[in-house]
N, CA, C and O of each residue as an XYZ file, in Angstrom:
344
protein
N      15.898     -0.826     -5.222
C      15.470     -0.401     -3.899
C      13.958     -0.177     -3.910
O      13.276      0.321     -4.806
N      13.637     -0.582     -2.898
C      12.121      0.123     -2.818
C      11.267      1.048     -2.475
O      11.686      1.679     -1.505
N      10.392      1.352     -2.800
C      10.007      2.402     -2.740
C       9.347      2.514     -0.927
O       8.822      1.587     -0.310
N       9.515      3.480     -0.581
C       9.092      4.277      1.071
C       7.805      4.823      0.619
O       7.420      5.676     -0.181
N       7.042      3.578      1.865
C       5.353      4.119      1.774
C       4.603      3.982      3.057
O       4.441      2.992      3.770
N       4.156      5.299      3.189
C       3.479      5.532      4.351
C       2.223      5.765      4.036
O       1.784      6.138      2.948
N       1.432      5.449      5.385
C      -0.354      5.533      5.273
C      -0.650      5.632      6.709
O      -0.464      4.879      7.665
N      -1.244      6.970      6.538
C      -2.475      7.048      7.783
C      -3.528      6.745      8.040
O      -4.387      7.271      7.332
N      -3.882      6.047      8.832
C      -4.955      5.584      9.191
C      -5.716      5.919     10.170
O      -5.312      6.723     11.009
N      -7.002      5.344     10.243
C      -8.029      5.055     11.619
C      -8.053      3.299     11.694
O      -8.125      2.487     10.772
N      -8.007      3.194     12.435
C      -7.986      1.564     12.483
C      -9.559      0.603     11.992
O      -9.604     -0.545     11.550
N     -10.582      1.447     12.232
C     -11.856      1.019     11.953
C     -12.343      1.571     10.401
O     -13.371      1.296      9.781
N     -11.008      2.601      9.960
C     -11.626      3.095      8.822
C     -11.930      2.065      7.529
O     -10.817      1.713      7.138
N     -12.723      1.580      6.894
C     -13.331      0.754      5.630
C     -12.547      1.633      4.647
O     -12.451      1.153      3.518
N     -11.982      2.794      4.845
C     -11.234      3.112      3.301
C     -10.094      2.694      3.600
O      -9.426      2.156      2.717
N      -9.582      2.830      4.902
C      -8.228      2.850      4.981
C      -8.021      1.089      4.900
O      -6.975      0.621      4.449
N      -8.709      0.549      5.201
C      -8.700     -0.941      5.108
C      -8.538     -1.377      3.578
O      -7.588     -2.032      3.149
N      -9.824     -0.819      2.678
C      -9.407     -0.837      1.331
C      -8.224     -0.303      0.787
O      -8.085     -0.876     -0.293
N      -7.249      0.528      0.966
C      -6.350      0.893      0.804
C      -5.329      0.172      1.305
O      -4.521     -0.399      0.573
N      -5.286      0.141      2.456
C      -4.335     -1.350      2.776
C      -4.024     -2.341      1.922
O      -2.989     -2.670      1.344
N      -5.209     -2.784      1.961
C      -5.142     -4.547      0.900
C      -5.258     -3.963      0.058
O      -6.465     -4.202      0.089
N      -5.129     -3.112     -1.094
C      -4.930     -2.746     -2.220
C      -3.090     -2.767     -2.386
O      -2.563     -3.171     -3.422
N      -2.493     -2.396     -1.501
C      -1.062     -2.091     -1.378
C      -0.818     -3.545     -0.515
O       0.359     -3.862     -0.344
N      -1.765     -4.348     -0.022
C      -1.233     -5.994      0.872
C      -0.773     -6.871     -0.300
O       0.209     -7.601     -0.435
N      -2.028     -6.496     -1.278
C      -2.231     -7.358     -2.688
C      -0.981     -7.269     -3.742
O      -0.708     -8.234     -4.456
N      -0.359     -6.240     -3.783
C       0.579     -5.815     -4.290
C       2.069     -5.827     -3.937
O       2.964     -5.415     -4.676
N       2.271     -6.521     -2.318
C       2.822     -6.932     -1.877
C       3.883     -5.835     -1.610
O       5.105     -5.928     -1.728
N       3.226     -4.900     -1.271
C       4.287     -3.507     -0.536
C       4.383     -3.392      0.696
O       3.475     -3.252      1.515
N       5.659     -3.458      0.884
C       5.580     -2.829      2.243
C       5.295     -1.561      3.135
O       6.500     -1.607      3.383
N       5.039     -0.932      3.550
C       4.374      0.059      4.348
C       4.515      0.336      5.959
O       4.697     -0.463      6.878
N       4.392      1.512      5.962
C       4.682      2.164      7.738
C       3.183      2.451      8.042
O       2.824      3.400      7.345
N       2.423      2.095      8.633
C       1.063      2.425      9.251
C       1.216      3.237     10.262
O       1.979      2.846     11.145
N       0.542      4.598     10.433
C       0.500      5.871     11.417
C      -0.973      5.446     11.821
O      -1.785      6.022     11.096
N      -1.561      4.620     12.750
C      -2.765      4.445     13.155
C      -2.794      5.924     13.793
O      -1.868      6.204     14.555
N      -3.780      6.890     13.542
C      -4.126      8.515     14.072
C      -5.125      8.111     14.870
O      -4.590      8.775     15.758
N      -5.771      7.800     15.236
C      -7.064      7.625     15.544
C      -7.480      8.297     16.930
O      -7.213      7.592     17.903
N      -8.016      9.388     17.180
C      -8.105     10.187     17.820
C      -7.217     11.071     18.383
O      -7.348     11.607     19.484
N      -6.168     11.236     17.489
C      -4.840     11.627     17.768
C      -4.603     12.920     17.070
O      -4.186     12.866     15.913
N      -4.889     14.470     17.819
C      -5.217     15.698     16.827
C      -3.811     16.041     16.317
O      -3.466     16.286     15.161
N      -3.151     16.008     17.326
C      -1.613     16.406     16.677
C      -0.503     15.917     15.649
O       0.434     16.362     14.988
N      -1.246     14.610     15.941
C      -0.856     13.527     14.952
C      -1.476     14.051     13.725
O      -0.837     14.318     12.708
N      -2.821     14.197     13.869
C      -4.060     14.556     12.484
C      -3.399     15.869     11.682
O      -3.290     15.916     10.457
N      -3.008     16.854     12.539
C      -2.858     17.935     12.424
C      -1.095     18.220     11.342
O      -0.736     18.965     10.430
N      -0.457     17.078     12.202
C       0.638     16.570     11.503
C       0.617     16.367     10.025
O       1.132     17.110      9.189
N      -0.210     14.990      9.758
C      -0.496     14.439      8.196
C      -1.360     15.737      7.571
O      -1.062     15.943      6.394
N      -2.262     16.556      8.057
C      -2.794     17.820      7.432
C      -1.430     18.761      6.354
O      -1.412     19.040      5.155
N      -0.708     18.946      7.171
C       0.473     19.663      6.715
C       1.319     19.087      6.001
O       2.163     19.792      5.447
N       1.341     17.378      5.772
C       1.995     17.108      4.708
C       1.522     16.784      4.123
O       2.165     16.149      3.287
N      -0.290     16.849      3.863
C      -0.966     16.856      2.497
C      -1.448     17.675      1.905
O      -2.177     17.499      0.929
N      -1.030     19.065      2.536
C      -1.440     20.340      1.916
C      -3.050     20.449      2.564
O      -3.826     21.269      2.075
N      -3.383     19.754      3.449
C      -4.280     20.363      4.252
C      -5.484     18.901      4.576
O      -6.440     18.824      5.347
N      -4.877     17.870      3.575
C      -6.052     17.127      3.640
C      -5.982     16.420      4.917
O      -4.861     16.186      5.368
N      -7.211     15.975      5.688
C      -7.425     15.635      7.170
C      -8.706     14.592      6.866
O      -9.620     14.709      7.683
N      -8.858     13.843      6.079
C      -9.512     13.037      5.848
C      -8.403     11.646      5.440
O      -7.505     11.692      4.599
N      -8.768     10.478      6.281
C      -7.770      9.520      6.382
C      -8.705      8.353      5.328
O      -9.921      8.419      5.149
N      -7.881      7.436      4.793
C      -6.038      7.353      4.622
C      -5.313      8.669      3.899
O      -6.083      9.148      3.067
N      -4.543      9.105      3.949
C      -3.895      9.736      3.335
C      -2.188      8.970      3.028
O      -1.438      8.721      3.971
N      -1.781      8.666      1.464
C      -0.637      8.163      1.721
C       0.174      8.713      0.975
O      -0.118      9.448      0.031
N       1.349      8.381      1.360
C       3.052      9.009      0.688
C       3.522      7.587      0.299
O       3.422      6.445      0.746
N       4.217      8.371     -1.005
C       5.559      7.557     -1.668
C       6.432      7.956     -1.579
O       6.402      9.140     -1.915
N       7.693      7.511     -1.166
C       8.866      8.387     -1.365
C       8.800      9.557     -1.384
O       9.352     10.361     -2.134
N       7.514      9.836      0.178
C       7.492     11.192      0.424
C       6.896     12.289     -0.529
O       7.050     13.510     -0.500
N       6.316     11.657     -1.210
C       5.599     12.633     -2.330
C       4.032     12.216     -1.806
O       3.799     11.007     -1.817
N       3.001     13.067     -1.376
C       1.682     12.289     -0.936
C       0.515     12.282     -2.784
O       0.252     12.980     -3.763
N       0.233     10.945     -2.154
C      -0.397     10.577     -3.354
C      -1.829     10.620     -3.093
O      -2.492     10.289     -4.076
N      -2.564     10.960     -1.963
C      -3.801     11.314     -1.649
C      -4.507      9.767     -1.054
O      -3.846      8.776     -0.742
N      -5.628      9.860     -1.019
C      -6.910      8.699     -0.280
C      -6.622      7.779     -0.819
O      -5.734      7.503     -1.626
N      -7.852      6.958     -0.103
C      -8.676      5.651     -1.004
C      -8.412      5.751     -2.323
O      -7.504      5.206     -2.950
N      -9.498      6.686     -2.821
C      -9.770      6.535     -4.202
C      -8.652      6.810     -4.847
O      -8.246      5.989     -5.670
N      -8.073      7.769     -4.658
C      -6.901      8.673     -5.317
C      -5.502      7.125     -5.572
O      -4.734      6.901     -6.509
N      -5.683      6.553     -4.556
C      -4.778      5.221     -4.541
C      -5.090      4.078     -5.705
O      -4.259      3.427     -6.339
N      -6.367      4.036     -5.784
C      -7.232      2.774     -6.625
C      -6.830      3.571     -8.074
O      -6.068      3.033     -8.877
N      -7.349      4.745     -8.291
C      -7.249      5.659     -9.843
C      -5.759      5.344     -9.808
O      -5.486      5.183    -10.997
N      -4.766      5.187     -9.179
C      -3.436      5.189     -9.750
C      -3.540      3.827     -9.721
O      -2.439      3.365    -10.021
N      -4.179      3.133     -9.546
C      -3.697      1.746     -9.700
C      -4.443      1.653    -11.175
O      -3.710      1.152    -12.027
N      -5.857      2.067    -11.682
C      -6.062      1.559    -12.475
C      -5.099      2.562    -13.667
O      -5.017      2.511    -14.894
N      -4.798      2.979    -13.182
C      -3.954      3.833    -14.825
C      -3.039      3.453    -15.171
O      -2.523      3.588    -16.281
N      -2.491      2.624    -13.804
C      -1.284      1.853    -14.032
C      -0.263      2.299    -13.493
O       0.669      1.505    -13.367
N      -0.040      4.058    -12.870
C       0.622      4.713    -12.499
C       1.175      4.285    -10.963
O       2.383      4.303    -10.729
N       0.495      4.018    -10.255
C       0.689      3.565     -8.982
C       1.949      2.595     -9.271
O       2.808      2.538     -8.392
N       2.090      1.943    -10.267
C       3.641      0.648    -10.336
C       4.558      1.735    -10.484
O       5.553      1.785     -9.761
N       4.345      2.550    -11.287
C       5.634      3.531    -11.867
C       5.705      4.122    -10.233
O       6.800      3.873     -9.728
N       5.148      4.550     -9.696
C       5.824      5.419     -8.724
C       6.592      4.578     -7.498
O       7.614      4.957     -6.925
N       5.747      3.170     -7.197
C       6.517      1.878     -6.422
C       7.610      1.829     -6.930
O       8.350      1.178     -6.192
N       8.325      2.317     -8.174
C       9.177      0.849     -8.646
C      10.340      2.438     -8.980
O      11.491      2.412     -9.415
N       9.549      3.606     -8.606
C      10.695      4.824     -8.513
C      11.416      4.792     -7.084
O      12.294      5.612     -6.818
């Protein structure tokens, strides 16, 4: 089965874009929450990242795995497959 992955976005955001095609490349599928001027929405993903309000913010199987970068560092550690393939 595969793994459930969500990502918030801004639609113009350059991280969230890099983050995208980082997970396009990898050939995952994904639920996109475009937020983009959307506080309640914002305010929403705040509370299921323990506060973070800086987008992308993404979940695996409901566990949030944080940003951009936070996405790329699990890719290079290698960790990012282990948690897809949980």
């Amino acid at each position: 089965m595969a793994a459930t992955v969500e990502i918030y976005t801004w639609r113009a955001c350059p991280f969230c874009v890099r983050a995208k095609a980082l997970l396009d490349r990898k050939g995952v599928a994904y639920a996109e929450f475009a937020i983009d001027g959307d506080e309640s929405a914002r305010s929403a993903m705040a509370a299921k990242s323990g506060g973070r309000r800086s987008v992308p913010q993404t979940f695996i199987n409901g566990q949030h795995v944080g940003g951009c970068d936070d996405l790329h560092a699990l890719e290079r550690s290698g960790q990012l497959d282990v948690l897809l393939a949980s």
